[in-house]
C-alpha positions in Angstrom: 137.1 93.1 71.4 134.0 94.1 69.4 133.5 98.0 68.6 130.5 98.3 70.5 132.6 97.0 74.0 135.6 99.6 73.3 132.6 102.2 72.7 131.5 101.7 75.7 134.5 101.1 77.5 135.6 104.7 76.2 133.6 106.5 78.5 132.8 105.4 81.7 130.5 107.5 83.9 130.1 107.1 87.4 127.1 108.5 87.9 125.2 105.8 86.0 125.1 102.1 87.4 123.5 100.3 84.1 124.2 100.9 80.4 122.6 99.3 77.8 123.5 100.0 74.2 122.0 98.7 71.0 120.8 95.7 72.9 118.9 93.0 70.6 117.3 89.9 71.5 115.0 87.8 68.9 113.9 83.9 69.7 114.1 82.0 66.5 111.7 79.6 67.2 109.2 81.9 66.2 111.6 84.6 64.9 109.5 87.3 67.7 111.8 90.0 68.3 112.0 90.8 71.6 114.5 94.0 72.1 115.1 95.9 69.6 118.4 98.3 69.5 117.5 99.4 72.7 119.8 102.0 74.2 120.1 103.6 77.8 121.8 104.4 81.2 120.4 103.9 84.4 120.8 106.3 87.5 122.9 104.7 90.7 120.1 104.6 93.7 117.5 104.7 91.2 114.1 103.2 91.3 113.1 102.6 88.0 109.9 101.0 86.4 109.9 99.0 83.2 106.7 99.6 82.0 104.6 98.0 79.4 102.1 95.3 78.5 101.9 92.0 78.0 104.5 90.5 75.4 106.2 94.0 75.2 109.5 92.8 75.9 109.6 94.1 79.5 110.8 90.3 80.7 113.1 89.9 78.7 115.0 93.1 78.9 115.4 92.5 82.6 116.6 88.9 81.8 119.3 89.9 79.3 120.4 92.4 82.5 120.4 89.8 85.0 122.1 87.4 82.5 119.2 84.6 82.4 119.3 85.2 78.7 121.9 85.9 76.2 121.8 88.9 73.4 122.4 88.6 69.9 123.9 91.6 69.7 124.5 95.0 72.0 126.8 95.4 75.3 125.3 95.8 78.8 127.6 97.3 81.4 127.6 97.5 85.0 129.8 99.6 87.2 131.3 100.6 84.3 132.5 96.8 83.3 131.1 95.0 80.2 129.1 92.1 81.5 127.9 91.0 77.7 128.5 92.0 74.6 130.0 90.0 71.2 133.1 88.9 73.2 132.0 88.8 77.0 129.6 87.2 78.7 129.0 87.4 82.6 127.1 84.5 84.1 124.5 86.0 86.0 126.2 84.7 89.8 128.9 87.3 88.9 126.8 90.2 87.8 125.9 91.2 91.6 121.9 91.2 90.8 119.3 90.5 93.4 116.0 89.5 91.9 112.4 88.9 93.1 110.3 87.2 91.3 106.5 87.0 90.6 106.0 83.9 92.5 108.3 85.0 95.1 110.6 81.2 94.5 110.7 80.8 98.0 112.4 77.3 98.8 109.7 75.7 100.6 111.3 73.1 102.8 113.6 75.5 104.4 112.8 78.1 107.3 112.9 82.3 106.4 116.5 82.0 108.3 118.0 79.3 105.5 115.9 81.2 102.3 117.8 84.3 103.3 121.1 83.1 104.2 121.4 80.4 101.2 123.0 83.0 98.8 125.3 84.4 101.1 129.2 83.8 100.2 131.2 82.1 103.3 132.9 84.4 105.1 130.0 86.4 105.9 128.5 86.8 109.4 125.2 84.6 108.0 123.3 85.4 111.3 123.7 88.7 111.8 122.9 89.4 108.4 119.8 87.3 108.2 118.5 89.3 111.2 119.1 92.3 110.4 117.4 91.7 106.9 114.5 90.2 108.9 114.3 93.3 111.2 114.5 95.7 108.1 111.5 93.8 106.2 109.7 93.9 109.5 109.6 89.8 110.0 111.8 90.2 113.1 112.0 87.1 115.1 110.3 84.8 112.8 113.6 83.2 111.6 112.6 79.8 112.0 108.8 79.8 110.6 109.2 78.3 107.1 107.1 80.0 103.7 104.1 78.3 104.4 103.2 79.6 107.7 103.5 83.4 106.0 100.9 85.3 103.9 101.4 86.2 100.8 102.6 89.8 101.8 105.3 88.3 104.2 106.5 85.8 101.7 107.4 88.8 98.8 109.2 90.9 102.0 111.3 87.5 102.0 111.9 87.2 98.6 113.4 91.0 99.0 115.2 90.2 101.7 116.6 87.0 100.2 117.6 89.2 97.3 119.4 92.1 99.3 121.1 89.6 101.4 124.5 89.9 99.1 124.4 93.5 99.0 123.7 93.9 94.9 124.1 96.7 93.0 120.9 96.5 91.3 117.5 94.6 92.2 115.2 93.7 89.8 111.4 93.0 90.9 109.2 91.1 88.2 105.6 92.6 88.8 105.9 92.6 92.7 102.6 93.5 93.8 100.2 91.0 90.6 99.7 88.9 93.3 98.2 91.0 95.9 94.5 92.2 95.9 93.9 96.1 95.2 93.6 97.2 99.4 96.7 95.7 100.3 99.1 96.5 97.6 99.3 100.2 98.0 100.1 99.3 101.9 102.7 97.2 100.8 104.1 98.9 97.9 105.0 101.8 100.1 106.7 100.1 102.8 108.9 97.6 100.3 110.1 100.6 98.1 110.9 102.7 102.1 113.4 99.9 102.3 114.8 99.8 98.8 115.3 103.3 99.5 116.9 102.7 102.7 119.4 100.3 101.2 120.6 102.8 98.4 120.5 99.7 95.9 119.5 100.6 92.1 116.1 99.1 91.1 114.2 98.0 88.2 110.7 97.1 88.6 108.9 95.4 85.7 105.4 96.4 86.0 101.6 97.1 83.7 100.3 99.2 86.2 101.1 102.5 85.8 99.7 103.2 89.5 102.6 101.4 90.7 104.9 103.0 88.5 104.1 106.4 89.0 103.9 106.3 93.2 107.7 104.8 93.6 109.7 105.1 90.5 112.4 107.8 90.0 112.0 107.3 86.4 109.8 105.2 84.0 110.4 103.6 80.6 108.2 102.6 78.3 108.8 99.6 76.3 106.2 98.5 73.5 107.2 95.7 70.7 111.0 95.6 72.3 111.3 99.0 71.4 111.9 102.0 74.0 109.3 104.5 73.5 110.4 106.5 76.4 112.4 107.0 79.2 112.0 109.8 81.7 111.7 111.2 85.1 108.6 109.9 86.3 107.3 113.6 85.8 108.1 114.4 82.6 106.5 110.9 81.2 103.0 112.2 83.0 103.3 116.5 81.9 105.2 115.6 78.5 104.5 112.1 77.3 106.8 111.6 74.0 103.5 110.3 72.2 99.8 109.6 72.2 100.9 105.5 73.4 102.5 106.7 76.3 100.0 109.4 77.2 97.5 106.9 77.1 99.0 104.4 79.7 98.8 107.7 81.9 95.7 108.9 81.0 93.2 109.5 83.8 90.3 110.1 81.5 
């Protein structure tokens, strides 16, 4: 067991779902380093935006979380278990992570009904759980329409529902709302984050709009050349931004 794991293993806390610490990811194709040393906790039934431009690092952080990518060094731990660090490794089916992505990944041969229920363990009541999801994303009845036949709006409110299906303990959304144009989004952006809220799951949102970030998140970090600038209650990052980067993504000058 590395030190890092039994440092983290030392002091469990059950107040926070997610800690990262010292987290490091370079590709050495082109020797870009990614995250950098990158350190924090993250609150249980927390909404959270990853904020930062393009190339930041943002991706890639959330990728190391869900387990799509592997760290060269650092420990991440959820529910107070170490899902990576020099000696563990978690693959991502086990980490209990729901993700949506930009392009929603809808499979499009199969109806909303088989999307939703085709990560969902056997044992499970498949049915009622796929209607209830439906009902909760407000697609009620439409079970049996396949992604094709939606707009883009209903398609993402699959993808979430697809994603809560096996009850995680954290969701991560890639830049949920890029595809959508400007009227619709803040329609939309309220109503998916009332139902993350009603779910009590912890989210991460990855997101260059600070719009977004500031309406729904709890909290907000800031994350520029894989390095956390800041990370705050959503507040304190507008009233007391940590320098003149982050009070620039806020400005409203």
């Amino acid at each position: 067991m590395s030190e890092n794991t039994q440092k983290i293993e030392a002091k469990p806390t059950s107040k926070n779902i997610l800690v990262l610490q010292d987290l490091t990811k370079t590709f050495n194709k082109t020797k870009t380093v990614a995250v950098s040393k990158l350190s924090l906790n993250i609150k249980r039934n927390s909404i959270t935006a990853i904020v930062g431009e393009s190339g930041s690092g943002k991706t890639t952080l959330c990728r190391l979380i869900a387990g799509l990518e592997t760290p060269d060094e650092g420990c991440i731990q959820i529910n107070n278990k170490v899902v990576s660090s020099t000696t563990v490794f978690t693959p991502p089916e086990k980490r209990h992570i729901g993700m949506v992505f930009q392009d929603y990944a809808l499979f499009p041969h199969l109806t909303l009904y088989k999307n939703i229920a085709y990560g969902l363990a056997k044992g499970v009541d498949k049915v009622k759980r796929v209607i209830d999801l439906l009902d909760l994303v407000g697609l009620k009845d439409l079970e049996k329409r396949y992604p094709h036949q939606l707009s883009g709006g209903q398609q993402q409110r699959v993808a979430l529902a697809r994603a809560l299906a096996p009850s995680p303990d954290i969701l991560i959304l890639d830049e949920p709302f890029s595809n959508l144009d400007a009227n619709f989004r803040v329609k939309l952006r309220k109503e998916i984050f009332q139902i993350i809220k009603q779910t009590q799951v912890t989210a991460l949102f990855i997101t260059h709009d600070t719009d977004d970030a500031t309406a729904v998140a709890d909290e907000i970090m800031i994350i520029k050349d894989g390095v956390l600038v800041q990370h705050d209650a959503t507040k304190v990052i507008i009233e007391q931004p940590k320098n003149s980067y982050v009070a620039s993504l806020f400005s409203r000058g």
